[in-house]
NUTORRO-156961 format. One record per residue: residue number from 1; x, y, z negated of N, C-alpha, C in turn. Coordinates in pm, 1 decimal. Each point is the difference from the previous one (the first is absolute). Example, Ala and Ser with C-alpha at 12.3 -4.5 7.8 and 13.67 -1.06 7.14 Angstrom:
<sites>
SITE  seq    n.east   n.north      n.up   ca.east  ca.north     ca.up    c.east   c.north      c.up
SITE    1    1319.0    -569.0    -780.0     -89.0     119.0       0.0      90.0     120.0       0.0
SITE    2     -35.0     105.0      72.0      82.0     119.0      -6.0     -77.0     109.0     -73.0
</sites>
This chain:
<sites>
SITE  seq    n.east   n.north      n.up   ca.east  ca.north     ca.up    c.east   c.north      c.up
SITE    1  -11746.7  -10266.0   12263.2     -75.1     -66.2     107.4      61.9    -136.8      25.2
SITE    2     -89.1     -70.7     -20.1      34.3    -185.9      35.7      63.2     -13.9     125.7
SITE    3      91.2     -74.7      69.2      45.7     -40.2     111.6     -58.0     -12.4      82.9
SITE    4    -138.3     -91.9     -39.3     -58.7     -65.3      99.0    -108.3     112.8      16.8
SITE    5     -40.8      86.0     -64.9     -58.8     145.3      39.2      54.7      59.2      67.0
SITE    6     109.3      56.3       6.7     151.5      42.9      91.1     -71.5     -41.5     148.3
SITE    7      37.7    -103.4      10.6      29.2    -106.7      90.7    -144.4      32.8      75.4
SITE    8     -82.9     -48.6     -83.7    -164.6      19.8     147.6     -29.6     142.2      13.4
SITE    9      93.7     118.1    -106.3     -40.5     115.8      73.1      86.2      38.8      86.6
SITE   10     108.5     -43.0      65.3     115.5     -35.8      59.7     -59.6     -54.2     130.9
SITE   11     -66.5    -114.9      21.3     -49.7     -63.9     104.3    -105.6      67.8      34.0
SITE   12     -83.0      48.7     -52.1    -142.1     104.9       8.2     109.3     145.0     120.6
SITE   13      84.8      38.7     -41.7      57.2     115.6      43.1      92.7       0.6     100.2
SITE   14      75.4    -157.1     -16.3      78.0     -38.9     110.5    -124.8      -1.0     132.5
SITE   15    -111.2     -84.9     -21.4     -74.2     -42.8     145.8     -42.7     104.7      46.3
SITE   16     -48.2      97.3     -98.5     -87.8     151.0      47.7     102.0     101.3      81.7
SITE   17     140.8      -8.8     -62.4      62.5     107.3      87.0      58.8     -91.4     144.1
SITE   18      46.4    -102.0      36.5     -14.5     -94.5      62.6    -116.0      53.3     116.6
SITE   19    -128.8      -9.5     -49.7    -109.3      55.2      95.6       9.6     150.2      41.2
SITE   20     135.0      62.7     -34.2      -9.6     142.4      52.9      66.4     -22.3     187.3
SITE   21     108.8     -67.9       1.1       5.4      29.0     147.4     -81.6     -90.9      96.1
SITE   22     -90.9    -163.8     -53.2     -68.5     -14.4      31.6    -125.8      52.2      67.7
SITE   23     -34.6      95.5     -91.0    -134.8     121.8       5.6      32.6      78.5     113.7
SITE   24     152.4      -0.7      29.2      36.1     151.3     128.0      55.7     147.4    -101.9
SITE   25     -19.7       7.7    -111.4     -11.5     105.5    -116.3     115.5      84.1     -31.2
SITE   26     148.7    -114.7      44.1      81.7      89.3     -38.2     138.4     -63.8     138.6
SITE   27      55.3     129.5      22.8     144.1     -46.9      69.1     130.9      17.0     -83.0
SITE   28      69.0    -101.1       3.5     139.5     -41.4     -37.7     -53.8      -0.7    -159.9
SITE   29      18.1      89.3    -107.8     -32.8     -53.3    -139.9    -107.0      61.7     -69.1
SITE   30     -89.5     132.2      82.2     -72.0      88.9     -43.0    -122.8     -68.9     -40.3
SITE   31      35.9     -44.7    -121.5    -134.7     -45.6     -11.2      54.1     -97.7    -162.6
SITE   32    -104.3      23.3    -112.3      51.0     -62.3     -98.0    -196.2     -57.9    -104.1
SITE   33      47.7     -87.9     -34.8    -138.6     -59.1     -96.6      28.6      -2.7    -148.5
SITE   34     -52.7      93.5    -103.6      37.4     -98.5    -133.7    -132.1     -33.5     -67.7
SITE   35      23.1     -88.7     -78.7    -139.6     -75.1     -85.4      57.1      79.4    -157.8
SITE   36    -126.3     -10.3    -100.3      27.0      28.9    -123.6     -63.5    -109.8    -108.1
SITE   37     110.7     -21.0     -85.3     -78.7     -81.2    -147.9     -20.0      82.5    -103.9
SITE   38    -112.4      54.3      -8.5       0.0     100.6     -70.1       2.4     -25.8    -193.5
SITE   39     -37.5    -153.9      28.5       6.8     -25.9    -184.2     185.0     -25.3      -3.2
SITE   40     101.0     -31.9      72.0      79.9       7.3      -9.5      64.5     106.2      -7.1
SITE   41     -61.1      83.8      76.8      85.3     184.0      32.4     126.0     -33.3      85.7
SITE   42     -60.2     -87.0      90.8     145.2      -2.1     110.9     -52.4     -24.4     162.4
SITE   43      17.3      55.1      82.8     -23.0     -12.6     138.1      96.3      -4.4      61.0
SITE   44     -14.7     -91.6     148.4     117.4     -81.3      88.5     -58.2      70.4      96.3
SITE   45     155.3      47.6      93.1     -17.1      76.9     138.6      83.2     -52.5      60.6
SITE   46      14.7      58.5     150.2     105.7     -42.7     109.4     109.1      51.4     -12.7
SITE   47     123.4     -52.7     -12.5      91.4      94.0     -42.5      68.3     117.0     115.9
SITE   48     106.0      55.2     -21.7      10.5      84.4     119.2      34.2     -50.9     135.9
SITE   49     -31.9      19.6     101.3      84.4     -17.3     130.5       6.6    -145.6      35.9
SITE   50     -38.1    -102.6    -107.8      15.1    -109.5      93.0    -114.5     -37.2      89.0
SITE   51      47.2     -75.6     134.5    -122.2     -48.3      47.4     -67.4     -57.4       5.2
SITE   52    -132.2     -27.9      37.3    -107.0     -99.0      -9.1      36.9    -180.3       2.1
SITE   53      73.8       4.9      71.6      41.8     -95.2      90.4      99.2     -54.8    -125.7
SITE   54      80.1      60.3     -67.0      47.0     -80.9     -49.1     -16.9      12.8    -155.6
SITE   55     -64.6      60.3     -84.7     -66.6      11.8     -94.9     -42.3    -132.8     -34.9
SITE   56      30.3     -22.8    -149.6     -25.2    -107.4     -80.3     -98.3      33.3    -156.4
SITE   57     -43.2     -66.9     -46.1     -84.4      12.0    -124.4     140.5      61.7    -111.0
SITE   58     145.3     -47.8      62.3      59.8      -3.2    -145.7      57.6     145.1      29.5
SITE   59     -28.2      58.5     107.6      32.4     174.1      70.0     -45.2      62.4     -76.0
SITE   60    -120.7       3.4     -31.5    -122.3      59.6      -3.8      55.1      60.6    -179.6
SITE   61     -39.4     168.0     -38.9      60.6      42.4    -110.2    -127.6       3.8    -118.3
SITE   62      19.9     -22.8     -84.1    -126.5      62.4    -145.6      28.0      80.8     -50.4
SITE   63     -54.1      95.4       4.1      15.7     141.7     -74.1    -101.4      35.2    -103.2
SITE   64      46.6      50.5    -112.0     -44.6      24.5    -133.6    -133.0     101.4      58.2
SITE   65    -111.2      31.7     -24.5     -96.9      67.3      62.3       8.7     107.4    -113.6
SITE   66      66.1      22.6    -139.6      -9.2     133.8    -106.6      92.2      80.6     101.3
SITE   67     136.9     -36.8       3.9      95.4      68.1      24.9      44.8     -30.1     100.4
SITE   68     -12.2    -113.0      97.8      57.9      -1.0     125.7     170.4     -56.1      27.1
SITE   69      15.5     -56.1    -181.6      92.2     -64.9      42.9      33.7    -138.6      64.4
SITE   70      66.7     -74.9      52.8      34.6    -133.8      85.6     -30.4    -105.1    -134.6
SITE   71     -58.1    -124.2       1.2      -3.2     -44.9     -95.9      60.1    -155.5      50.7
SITE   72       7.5      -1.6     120.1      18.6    -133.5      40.3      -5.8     -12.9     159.4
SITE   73     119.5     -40.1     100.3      45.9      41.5     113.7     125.5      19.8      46.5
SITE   74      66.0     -93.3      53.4     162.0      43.8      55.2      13.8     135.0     131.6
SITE   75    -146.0      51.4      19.6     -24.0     135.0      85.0      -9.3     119.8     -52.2
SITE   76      15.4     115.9      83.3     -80.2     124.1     -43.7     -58.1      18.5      60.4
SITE   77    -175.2      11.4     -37.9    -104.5       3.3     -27.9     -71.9     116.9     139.2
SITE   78     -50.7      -8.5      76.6     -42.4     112.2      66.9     -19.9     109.2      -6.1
SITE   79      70.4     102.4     101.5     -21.7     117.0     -32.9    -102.5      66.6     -37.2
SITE   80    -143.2     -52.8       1.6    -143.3      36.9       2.4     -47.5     -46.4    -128.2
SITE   81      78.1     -96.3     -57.8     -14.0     -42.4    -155.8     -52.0      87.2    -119.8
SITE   82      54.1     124.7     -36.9     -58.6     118.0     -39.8    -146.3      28.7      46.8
SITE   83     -51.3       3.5     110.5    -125.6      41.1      79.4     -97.1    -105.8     -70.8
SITE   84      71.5    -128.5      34.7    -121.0    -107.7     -63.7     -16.0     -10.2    -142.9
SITE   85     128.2      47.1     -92.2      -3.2       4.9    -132.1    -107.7     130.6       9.6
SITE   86     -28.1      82.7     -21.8    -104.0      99.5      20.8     -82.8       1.1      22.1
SITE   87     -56.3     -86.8     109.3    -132.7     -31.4      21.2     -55.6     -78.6    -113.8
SITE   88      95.2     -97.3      -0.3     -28.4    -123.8    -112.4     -97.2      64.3    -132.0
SITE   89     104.0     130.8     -42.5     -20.1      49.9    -171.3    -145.0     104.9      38.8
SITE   90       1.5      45.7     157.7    -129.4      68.3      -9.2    -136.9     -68.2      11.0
SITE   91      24.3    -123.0      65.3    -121.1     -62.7       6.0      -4.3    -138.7     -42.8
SITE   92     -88.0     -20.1    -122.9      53.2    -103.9     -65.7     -87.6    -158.1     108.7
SITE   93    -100.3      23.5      72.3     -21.8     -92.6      70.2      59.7     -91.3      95.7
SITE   94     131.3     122.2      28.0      46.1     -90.7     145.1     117.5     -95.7     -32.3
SITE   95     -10.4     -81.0      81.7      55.8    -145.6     -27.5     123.7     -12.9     110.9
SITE   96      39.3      97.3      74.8      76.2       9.0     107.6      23.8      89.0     118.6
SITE   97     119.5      65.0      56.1      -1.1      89.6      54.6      43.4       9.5     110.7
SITE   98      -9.8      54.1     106.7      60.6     -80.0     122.5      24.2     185.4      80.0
SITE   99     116.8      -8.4      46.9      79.0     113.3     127.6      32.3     -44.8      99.9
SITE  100      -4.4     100.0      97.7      44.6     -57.7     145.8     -16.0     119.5      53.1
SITE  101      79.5       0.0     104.4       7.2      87.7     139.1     -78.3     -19.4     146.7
SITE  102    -130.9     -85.8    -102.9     -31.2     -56.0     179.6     -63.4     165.4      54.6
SITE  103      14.5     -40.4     180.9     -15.7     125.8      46.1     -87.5      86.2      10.7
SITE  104    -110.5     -46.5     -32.1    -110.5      58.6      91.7    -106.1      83.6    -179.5
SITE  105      62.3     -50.2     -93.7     -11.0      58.2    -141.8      72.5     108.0      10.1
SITE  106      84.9     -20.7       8.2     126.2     102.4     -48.3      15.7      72.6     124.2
SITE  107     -83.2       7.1     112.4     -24.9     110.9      67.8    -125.5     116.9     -49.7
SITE  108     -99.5     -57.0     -68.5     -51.4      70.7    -119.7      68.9      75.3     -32.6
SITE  109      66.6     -70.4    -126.9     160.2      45.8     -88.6      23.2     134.5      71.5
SITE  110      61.9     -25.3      76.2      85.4     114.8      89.9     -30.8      68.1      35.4
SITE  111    -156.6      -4.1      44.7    -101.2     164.8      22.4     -41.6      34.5    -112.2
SITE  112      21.5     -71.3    -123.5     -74.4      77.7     -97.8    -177.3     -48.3     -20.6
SITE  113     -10.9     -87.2      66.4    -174.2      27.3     -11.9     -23.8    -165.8     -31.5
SITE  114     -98.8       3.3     -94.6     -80.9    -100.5     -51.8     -32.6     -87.6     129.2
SITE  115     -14.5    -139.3     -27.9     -95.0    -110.1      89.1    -113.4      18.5      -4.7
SITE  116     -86.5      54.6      64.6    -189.0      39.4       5.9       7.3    -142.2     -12.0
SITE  117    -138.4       2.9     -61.0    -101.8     -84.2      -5.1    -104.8       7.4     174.7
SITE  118      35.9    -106.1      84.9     -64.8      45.7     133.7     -56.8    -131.2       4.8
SITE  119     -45.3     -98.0     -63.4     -79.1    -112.3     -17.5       8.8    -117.3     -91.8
SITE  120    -110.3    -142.2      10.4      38.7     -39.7    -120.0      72.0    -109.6      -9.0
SITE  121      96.5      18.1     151.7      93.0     -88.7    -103.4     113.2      28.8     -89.7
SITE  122      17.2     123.6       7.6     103.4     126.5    -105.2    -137.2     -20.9    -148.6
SITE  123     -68.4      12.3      30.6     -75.4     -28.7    -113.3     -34.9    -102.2     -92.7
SITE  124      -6.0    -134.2      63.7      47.4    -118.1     -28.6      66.3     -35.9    -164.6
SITE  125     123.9      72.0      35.3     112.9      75.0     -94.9      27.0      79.9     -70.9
SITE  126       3.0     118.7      44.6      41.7     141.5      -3.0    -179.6     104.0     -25.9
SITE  127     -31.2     -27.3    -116.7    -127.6     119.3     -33.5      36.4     147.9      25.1
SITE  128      88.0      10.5      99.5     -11.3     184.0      32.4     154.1     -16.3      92.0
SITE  129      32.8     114.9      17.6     105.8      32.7      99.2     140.1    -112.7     -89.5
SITE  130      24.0      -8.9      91.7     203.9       1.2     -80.9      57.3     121.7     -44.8
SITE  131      32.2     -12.9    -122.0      23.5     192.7      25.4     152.6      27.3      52.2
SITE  132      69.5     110.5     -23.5     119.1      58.9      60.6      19.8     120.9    -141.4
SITE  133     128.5     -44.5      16.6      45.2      58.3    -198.0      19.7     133.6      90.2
SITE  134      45.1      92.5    -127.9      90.8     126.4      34.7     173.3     -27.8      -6.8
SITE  135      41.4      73.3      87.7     133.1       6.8       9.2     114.1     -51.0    -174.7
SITE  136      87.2     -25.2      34.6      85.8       1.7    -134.2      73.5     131.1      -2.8
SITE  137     -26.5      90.5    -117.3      85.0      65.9     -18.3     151.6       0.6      35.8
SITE  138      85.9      70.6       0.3     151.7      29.8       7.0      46.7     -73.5    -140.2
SITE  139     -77.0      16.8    -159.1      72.7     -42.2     -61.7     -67.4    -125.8     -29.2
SITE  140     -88.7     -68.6      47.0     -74.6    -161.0     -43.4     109.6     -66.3      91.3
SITE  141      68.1      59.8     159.5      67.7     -95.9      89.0     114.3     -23.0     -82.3
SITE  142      61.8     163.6     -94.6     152.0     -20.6     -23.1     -11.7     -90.2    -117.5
SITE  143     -71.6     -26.8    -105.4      -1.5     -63.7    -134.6    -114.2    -100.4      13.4
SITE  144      53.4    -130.0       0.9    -167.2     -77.2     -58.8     -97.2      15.0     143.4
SITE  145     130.7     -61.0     126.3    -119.4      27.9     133.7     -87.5     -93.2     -28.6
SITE  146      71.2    -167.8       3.1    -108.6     -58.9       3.6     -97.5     -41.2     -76.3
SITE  147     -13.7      54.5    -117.4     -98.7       7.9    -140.7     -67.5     111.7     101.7
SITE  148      24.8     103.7      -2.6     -71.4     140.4      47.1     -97.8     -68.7     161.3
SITE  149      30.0     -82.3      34.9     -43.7     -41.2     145.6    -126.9     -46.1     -73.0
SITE  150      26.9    -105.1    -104.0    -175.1     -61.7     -87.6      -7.6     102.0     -67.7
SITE  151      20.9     160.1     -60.9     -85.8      62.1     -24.9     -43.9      97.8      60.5
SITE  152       2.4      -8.1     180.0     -77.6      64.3      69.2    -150.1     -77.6      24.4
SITE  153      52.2    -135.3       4.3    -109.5    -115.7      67.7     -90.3       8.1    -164.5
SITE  154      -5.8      50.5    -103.4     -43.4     -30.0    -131.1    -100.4     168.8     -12.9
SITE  155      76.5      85.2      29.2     -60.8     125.8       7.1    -100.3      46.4     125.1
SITE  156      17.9    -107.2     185.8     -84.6      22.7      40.1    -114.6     -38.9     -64.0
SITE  157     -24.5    -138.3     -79.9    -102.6     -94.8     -25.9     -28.2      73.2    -142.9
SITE  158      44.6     154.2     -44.6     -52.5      -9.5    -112.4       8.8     -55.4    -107.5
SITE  159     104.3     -65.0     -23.1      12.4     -84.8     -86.0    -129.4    -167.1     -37.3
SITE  160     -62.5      50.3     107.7     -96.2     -86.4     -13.7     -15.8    -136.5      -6.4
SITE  161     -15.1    -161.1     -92.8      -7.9     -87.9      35.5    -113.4     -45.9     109.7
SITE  162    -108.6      66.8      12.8    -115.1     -44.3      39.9      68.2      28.3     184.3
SITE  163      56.2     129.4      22.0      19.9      19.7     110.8      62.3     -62.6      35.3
SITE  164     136.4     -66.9     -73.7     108.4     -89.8      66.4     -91.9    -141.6      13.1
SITE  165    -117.1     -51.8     -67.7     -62.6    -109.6      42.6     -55.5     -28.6     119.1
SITE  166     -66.0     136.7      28.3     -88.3      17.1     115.7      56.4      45.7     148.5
SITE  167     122.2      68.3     -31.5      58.9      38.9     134.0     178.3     -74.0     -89.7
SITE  168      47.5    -129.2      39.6      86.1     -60.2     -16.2     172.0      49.7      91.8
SITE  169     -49.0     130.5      22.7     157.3      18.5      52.9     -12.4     210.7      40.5
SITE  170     136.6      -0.7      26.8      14.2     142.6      41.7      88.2      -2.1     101.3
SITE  171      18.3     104.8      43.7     124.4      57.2      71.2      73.0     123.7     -35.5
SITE  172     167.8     -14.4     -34.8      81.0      57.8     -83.3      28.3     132.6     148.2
SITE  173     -45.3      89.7     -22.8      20.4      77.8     111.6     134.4      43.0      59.0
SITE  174      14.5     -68.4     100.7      96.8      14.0     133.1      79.0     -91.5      23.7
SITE  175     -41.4    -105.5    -107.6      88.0    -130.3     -52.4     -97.0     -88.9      11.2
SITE  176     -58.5    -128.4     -40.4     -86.1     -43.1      57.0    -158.3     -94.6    -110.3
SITE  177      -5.4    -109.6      41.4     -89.6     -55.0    -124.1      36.9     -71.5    -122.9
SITE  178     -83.4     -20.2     -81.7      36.7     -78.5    -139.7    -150.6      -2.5     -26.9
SITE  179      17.8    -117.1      10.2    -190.5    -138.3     -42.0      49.7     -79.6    -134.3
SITE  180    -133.8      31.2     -74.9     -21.5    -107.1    -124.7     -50.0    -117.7       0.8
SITE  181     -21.7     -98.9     -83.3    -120.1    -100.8     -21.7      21.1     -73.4    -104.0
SITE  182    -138.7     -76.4     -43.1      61.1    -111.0    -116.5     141.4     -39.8      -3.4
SITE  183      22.2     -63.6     123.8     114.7    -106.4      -4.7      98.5      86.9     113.1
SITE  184      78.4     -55.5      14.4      89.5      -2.6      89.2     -19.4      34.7     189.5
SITE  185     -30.9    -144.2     -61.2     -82.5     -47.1     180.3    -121.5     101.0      12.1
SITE  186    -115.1      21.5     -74.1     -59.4     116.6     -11.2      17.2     151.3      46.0
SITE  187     151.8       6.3     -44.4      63.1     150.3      30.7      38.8     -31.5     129.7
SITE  188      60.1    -139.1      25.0      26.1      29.1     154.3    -125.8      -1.2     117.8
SITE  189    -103.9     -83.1     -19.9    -122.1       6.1      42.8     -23.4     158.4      37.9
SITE  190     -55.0       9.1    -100.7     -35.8     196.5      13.0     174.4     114.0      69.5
SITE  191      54.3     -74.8      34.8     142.5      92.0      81.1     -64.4     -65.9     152.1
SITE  192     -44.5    -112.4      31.6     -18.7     -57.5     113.2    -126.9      60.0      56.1
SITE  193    -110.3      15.0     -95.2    -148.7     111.9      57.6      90.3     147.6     -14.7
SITE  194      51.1      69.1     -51.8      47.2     148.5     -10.8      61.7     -15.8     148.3
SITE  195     128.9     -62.7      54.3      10.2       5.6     157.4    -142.7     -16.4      99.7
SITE  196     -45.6    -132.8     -42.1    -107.0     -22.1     102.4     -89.8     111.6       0.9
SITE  197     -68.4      39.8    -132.0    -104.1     143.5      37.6      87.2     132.2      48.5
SITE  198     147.1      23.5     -49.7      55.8     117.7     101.1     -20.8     -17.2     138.3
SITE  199      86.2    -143.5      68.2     -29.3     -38.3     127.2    -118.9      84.7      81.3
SITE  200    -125.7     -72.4     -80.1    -101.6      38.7      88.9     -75.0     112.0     -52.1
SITE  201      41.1      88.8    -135.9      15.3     112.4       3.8      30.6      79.0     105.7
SITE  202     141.7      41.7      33.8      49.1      14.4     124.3     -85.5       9.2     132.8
SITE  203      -5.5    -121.6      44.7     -83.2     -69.5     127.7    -120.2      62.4     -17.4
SITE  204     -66.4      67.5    -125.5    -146.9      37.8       8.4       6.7     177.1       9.8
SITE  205      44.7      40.1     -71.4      81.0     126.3       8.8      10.8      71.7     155.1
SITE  206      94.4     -74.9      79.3      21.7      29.3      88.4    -113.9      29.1      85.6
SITE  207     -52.4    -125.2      -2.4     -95.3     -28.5     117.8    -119.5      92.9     -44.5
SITE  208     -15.0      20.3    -128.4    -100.3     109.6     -50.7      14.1     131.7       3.6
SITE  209     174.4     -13.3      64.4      51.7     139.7      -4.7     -61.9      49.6     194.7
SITE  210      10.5    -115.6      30.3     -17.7      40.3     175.7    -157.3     -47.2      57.6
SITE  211     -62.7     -54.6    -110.9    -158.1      14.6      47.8     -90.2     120.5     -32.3
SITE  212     131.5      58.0     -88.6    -118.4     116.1     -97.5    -111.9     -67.7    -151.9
SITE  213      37.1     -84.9     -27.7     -69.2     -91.1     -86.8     109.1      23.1    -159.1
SITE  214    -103.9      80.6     -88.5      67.3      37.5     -86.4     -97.5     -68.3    -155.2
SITE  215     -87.1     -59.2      57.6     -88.8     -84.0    -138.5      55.3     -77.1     -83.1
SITE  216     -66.6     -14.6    -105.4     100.5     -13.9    -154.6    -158.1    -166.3      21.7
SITE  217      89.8    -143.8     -11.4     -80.7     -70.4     -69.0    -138.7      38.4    -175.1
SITE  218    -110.4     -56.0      57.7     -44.4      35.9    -101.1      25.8     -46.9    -174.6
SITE  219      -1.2      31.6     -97.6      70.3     -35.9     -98.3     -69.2    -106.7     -53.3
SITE  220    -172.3     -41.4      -5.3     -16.3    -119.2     -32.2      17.9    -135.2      84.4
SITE  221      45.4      60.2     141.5      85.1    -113.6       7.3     132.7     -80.0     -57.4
SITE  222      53.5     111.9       6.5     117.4     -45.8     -56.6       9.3     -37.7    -141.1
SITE  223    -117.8      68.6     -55.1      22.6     -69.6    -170.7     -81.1    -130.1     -25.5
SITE  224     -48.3     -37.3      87.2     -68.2    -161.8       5.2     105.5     -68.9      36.3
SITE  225     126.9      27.5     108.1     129.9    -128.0       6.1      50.8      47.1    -102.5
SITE  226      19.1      95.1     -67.6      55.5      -6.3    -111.8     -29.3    -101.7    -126.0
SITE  227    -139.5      25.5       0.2     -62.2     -44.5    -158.5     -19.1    -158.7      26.9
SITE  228      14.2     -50.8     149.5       6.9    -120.6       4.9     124.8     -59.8     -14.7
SITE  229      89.5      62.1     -10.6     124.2     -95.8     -64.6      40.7       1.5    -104.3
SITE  230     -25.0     163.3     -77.2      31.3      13.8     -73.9    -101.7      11.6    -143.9
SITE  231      47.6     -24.0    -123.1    -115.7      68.5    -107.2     -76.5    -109.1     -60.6
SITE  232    -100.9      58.1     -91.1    -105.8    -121.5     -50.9     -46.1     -68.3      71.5
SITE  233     -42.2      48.9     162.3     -82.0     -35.6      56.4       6.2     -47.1     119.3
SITE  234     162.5     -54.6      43.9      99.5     -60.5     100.2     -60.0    -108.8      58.3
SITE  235     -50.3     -31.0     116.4     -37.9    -113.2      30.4      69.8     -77.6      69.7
SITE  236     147.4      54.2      33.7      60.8     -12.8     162.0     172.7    -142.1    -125.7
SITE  237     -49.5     -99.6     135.6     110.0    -140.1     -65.5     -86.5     -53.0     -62.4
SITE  238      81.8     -99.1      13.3     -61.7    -130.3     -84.9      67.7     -96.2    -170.5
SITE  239      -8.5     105.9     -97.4      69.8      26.9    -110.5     151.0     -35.2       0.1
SITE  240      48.0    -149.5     -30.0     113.2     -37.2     -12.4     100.1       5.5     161.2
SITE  241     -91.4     -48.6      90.2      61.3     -48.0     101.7      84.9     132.0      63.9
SITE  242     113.6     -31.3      33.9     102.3     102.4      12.9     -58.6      55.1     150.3
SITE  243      19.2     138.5      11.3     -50.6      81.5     147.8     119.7     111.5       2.0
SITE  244     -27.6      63.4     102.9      53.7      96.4      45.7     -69.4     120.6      70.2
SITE  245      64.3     130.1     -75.8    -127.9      76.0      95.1    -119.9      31.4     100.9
SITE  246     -81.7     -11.3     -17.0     -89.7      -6.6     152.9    -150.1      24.6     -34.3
SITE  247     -49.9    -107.2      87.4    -153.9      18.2     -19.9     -46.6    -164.0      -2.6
</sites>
């Protein structure tokens, strides 16, 4: 891999994880971004434990995406590094992977239960629930946890590429989220809607819990914000010009 390839996938990964405590997403270091070059076979992550704040492009580690060894980096490499190497080899589309502890996800996480689909702006994004893996075995935690963590998130989805396109993230059950996307910034994008639709997940839940209001949005609603952002037939932006989630 050329330097100057290095280097802008370096700055691509430096600004995106950068936007994690911006976003609200993570406290003190919980929270990591890596990008992938996949004609190179090398992807750059956050390395362990340092913080946002003082994180530099030349911090930032490349790891071999066959084997997961360090290829270039005076760091070691995030503990979650394994998780994103895994995703990487199961789904050859995604361009970047993004973790965090923000709260109101990873209160999901912790009950165990998927993000409903309760309107469209979860739909927007997310073509069906967020799902919620199964537990890790006793022996996936003792050997190969964090490989075994991406092959819970790989076995909820079925191994599926189409599913990891359409619903861009999970929740590692009792532990919290991990979002894909083309790019980088992409993966962190889709970590920033996975909080926002838990949020008001939550907030709808409740209040549906104490009106007695137990109705499921109808589904061609939700697959019209879908098919408008996404697919052959995307109408939503204005091609080149750079946006950010919404309407």
């Amino acid at each position: 891999m050329s330097k100057s390839l290095l280097k802008g996938l370096r700055r691509e990964v430096l600004v995106a994880n950068l936007r994690i405590p911006q976003a609200g997403l993570a406290t003190l270091t919980w929270g990591n971004v890596s990008g992938v070059d996949r004609d190179a076979g090398v992807f750059v992550i956050k390395p362990s434990g340092v913080s946002y704040a003082d994180l530099t492009e030349e911090d930032l580690v490349a790891v071999a995406l066959e084997d997961g060894r360090v290829v270039d980096g005076h760091l070691r490499p995030s503990t979650d590094t394994e998780t994103h190497r895994c995703l990487y080899l199961a789904f050859p589309s995604i361009g970047g992977v993004t973790h965090t502890h923000s709260a109101h996800a990873v209160a999901f996480a912790q009950a165990c239960r998927a993000i409903p689909v309760l309107g469209t702006t979860h739909a927007d994004t997310f073509n069906g629930p967020v799902p919620v893996t199964a537990d890790l075995t006793a022996e996936q935690c003792a050997q190969d946890y964090e490989y075994n963590t991406g092959q819970v998130i790989v076995a909820r989805l079925d191994g599926d590429p189409r599913r990891a396109d359409e619903v861009p993230g999970a929740l590692v059950s009792r532990h919290g989220p991990f979002t894909w996307g083309a790019t980088a910034n992409a993966a962190l994008e889709n970590a920033i809607v996975c909080e926002a639709v838990a949020e008001m997940a939550l907030h709808t839940l409740a209040l549906g819990a104490r009106l007695g209001d137990t109705s499921e949005p109808p589904r061609h609603l939700l697959e019209r914000h879908f098919t408008r952002k996404h697919g052959p037939d995307a109408y939503y932006g204005n091609g080149n010009v750079p946006h950010a989630p919404g309407i």
